[in-house]
C-alpha positions as CSV (number, residue, x, y, z in Angstrom):
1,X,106.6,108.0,109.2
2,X,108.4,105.2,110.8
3,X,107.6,104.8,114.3
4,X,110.6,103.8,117.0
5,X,113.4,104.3,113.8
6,X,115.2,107.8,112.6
7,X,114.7,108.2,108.8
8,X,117.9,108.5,106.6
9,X,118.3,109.4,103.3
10,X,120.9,107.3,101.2
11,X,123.6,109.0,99.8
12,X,123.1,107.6,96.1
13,X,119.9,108.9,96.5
14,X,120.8,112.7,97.9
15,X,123.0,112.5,94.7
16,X,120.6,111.4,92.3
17,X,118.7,115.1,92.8
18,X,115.4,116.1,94.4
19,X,113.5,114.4,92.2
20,X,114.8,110.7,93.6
21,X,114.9,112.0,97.1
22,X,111.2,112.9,97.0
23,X,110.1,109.6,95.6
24,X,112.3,108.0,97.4
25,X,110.7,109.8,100.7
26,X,107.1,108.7,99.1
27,X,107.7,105.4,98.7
28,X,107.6,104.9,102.4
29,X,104.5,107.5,102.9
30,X,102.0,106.8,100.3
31,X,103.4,103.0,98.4
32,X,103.9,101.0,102.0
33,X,100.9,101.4,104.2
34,X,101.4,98.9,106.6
35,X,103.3,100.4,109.1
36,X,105.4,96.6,110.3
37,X,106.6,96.6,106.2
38,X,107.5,99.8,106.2
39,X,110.0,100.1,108.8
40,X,111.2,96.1,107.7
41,X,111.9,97.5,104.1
42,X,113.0,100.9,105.1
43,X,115.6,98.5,107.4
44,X,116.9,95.9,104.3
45,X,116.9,99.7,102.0
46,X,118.5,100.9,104.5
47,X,121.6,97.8,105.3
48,X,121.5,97.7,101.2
49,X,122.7,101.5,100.1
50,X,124.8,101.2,103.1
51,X,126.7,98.0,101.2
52,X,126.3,99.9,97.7
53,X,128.3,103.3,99.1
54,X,131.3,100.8,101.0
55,X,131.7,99.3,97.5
56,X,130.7,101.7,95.3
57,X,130.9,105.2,97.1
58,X,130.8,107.4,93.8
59,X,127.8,105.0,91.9
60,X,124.7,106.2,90.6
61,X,121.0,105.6,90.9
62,X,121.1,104.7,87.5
63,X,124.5,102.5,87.0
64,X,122.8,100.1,89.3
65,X,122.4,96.6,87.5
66,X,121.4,93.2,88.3
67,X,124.4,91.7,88.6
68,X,125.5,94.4,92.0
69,X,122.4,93.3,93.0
70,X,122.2,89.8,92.3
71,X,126.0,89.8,94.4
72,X,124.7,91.5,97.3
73,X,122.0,88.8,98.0
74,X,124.5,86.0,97.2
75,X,126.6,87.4,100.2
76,X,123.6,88.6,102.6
77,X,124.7,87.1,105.6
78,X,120.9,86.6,106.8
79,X,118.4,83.3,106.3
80,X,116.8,82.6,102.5
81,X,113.9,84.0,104.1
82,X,115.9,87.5,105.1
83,X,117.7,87.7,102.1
84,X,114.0,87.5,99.9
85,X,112.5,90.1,101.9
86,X,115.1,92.1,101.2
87,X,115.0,91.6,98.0
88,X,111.3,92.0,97.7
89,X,112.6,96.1,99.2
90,X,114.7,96.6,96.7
91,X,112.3,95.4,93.6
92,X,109.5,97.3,95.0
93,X,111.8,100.6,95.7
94,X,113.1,100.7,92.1
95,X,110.1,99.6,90.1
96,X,108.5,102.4,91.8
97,X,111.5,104.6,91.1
98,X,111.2,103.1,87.2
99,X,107.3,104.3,87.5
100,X,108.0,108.1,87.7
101,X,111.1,108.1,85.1
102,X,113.4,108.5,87.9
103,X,115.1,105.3,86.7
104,X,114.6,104.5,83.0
105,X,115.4,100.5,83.6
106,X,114.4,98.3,86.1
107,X,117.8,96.7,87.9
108,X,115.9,94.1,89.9
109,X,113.2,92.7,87.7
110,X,115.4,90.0,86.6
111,X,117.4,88.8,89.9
112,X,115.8,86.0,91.4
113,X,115.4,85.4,95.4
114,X,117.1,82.3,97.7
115,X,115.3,78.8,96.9
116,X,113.7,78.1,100.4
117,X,110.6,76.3,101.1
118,X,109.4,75.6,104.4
119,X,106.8,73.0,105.2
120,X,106.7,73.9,108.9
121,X,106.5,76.4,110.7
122,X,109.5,77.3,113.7
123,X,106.9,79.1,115.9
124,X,106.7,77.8,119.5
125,X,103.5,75.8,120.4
126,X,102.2,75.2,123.5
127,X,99.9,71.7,124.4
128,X,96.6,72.3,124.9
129,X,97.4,71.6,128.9
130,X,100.1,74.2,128.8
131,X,97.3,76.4,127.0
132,X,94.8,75.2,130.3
133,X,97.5,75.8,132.6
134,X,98.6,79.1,131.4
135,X,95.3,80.6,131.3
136,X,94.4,79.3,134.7
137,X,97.8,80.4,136.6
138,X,97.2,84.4,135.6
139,X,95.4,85.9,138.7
140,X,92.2,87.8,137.5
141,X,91.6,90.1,140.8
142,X,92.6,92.9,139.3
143,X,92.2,94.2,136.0
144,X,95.4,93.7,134.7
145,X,95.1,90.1,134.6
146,X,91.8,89.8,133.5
147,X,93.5,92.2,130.2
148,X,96.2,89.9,130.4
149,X,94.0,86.4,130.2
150,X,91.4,88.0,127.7
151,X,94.3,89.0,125.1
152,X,96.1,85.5,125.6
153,X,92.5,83.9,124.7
154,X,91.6,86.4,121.6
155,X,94.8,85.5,120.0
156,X,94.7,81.7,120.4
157,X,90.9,81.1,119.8
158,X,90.8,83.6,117.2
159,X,94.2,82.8,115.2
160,X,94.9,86.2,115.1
161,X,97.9,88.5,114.6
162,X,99.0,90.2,117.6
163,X,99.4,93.5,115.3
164,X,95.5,92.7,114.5
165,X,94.5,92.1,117.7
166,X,96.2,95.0,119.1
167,X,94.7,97.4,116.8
168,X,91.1,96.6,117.5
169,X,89.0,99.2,119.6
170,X,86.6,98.6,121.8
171,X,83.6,98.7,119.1
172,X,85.4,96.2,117.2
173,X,84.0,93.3,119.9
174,X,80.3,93.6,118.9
175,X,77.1,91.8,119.8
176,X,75.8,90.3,115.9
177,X,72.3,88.4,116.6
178,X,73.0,86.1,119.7
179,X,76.4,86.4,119.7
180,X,79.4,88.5,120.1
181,X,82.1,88.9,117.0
182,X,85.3,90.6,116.5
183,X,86.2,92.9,113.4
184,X,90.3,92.0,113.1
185,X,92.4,95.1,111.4
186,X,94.2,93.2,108.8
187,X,97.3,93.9,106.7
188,X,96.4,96.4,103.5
189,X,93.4,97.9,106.3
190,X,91.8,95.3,105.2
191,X,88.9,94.1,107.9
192,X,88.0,90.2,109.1
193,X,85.0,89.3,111.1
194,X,84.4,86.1,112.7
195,X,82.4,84.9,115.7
196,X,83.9,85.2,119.5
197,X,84.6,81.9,120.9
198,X,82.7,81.4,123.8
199,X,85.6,81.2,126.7
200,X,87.0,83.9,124.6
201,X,83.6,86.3,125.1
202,X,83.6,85.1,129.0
203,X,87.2,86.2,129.3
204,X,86.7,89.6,127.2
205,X,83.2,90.3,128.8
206,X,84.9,89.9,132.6
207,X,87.7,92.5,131.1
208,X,85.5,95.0,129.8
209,X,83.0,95.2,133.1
210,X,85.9,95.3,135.3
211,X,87.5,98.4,133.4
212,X,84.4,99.8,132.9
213,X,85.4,100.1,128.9
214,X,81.9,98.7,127.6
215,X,80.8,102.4,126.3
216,X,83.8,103.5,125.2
217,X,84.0,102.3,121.7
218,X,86.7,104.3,120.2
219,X,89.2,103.4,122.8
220,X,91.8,100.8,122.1
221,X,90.5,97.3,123.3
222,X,94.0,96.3,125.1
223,X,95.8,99.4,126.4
224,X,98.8,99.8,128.9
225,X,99.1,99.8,132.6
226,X,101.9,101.7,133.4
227,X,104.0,101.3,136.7
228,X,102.3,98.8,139.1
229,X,99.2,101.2,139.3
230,X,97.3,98.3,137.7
231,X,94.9,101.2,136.6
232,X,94.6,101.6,132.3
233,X,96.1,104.5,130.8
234,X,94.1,104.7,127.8
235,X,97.1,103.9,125.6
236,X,97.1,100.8,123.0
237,X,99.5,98.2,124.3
238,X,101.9,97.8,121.5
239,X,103.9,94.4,120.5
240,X,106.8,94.5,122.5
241,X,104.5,95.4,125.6
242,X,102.6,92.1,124.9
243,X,105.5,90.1,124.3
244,X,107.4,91.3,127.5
245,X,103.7,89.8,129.1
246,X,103.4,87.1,127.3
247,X,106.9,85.9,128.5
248,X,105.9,86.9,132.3
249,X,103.1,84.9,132.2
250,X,105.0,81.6,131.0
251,X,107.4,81.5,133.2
252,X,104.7,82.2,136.5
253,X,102.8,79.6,134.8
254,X,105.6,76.9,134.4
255,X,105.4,76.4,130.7
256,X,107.6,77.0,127.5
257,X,109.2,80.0,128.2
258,X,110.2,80.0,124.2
259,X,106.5,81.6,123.9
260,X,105.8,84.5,121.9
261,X,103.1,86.3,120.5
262,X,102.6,84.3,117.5
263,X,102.6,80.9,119.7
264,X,99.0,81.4,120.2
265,X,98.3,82.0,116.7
266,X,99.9,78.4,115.8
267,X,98.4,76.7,119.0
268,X,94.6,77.7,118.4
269,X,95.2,76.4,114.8
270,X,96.9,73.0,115.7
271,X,93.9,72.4,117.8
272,X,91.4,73.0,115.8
273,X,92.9,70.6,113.4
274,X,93.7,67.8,115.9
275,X,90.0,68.3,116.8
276,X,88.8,67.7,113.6
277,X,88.7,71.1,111.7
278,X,89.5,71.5,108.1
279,X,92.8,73.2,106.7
280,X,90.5,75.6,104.6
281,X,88.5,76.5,107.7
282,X,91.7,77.6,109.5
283,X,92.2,79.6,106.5
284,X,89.7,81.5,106.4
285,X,89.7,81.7,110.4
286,X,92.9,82.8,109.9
287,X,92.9,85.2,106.8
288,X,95.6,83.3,105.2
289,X,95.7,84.7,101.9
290,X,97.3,80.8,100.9
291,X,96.4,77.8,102.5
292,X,100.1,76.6,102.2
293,X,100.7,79.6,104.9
294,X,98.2,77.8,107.0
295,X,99.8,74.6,106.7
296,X,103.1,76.2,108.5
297,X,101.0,76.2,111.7
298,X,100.0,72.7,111.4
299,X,102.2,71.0,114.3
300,X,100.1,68.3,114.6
301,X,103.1,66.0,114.0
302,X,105.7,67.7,116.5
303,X,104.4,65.0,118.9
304,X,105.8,61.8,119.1
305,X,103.7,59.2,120.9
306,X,105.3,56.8,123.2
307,X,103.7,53.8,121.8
308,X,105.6,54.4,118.4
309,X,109.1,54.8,120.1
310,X,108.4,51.8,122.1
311,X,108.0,50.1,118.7
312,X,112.0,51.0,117.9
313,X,113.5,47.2,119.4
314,X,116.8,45.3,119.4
């Protein structure tokens, strides 16, 4: 139920009868099915009845209000943006609570999150010579690095999310009249389709003929190498597996070493608008359900020319 994390059962809850316990239990198994939100809400739930039996160790489900609430996010020791998602785990967990008359009121409905708004993004970028130079650097003699190269180059020309990315098998790159396209797993298993760039179908055709994966359609479309046996295991390379690569690969190739998955995601999209694309075409490249989300990867202005601080004089 929640990959990598061992599931606990809050006390308040085990208290409250089996009736709680088993929609508390459900909530993670039928009301979150993205697997990343899951295990980030099961984590806030988790650090919050934690707080609630410290401070209040004999409470009940029910003699929760909004104002224990409210003080808890007032003294979360994360970031706005931390402190809202938690509090986006703790709305969700007890309106569905309030849903099946395990609760009778709604705590949470009225506390309001942490006033933050962000009009740009934090995510590394790389140039688009750091992007050349990156891709060029990764030797492609073995199969591992032609993996490596074609994930790199799915991510940044398609402005995908490494957890989409990584999900797609092998019958998710598919030929559609001349042309090859990729079928991205989104959040809510929801699917996106867009057309393969064409460096990005070089780089992903070169993959696939040297692992010999073109007819094996069910199989994950980046999987593991373990050891240095440079061989594929059949395994779907998770996150962390990428990341640990995608930090490898920077600093052979000389560039940021702040990169990350997600730096590809915000590159390919700051390119494509320096180049003339549209902010609503990035959105829909990028499945941004709000174009305001799109603008967080615009990092057009992170670069200051030396023309304009030449025009700073005394």
């Amino acid at each position: 139920m929640l990959r990598g994390a061992e599931f606990v059962l809050p006390p308040i809850l085990h208290r409250a009868g089996k009736r709680a316990t088993y929609r508390y239990v459900e909530f993670f198994t039928a009301e979150i099915r993205n697997l990343n939100t899951r295990l980030a809400y099961y984590r806030a739930l988790t650090q919050f009845f934690g707080w609630l039996e410290d401070c209040y160790p004999d409470l009940g489900i029910h003699q929760v209000n909004s104002i224990i609430i409210a003080h808890y996010i007032e003294i979360h020791p994360g970031s706005a943006l931390t402190r809202n998602q938690h509090l986006s785990a703790i709305k969700s967990l007890f309106r569905w609570l309030q849903a099946d008359g395990v609760i009778v009121e709604d705590p949470a409905v009225e506390v309001r999150g942490v006033k933050h708004r962000a009009k740009q993004g934090k995510t590394p970028v790389l140039s688009d010579e750091e992007m050349v130079q990156l891709l060029s650097s990764i030797d492609t003699s073995n199969v591992m690095g032609l993996r490596d190269r074609a994930l790199i180059a799915t991510m940044f020309f398609s402005f995908a999310r490494i957890g989409a990315v990584l999900g797609m098998n092998v019958g998710d790159y598919f030929p559609k009249g001349k042309r090859y396209w990729f079928r991205l797993h989104e959040k809510g298993g929801k699917y996106h389709e867009l057309p393969t760039h064409h460096t990005a179908e070089e780089y992903l055709d070169q993959y696939l003929d040297a692992a010999r994966l073109r007819d094996m359609k069910d199989n994950p479309l980046f999987q593991t190498a373990p050891g240095r046996s440079r061989k594929l295991s059949g395994k779907r390379l998770q996150r962390q597996e990428a990341w640990a690569m995608v930090k490898r690969r920077a600093l052979a190739a000389g560039v940021s070493t702040e990169a990350c998955n997600h730096t590809f995601r915000a590159s390919g999209i700051t390119n494509f608008l320096r180049n003339g694309g549209s902010r609503d075409n990035a959105q829909k490249i990028a499945a941004h359900e709000d174009i305001r989300t799109t603008a967080l990867y615009d990092r057009r202005d992170d670069e200051v020319s030396l023309d304009e601080i030449e025009k700073i004089r005394i």
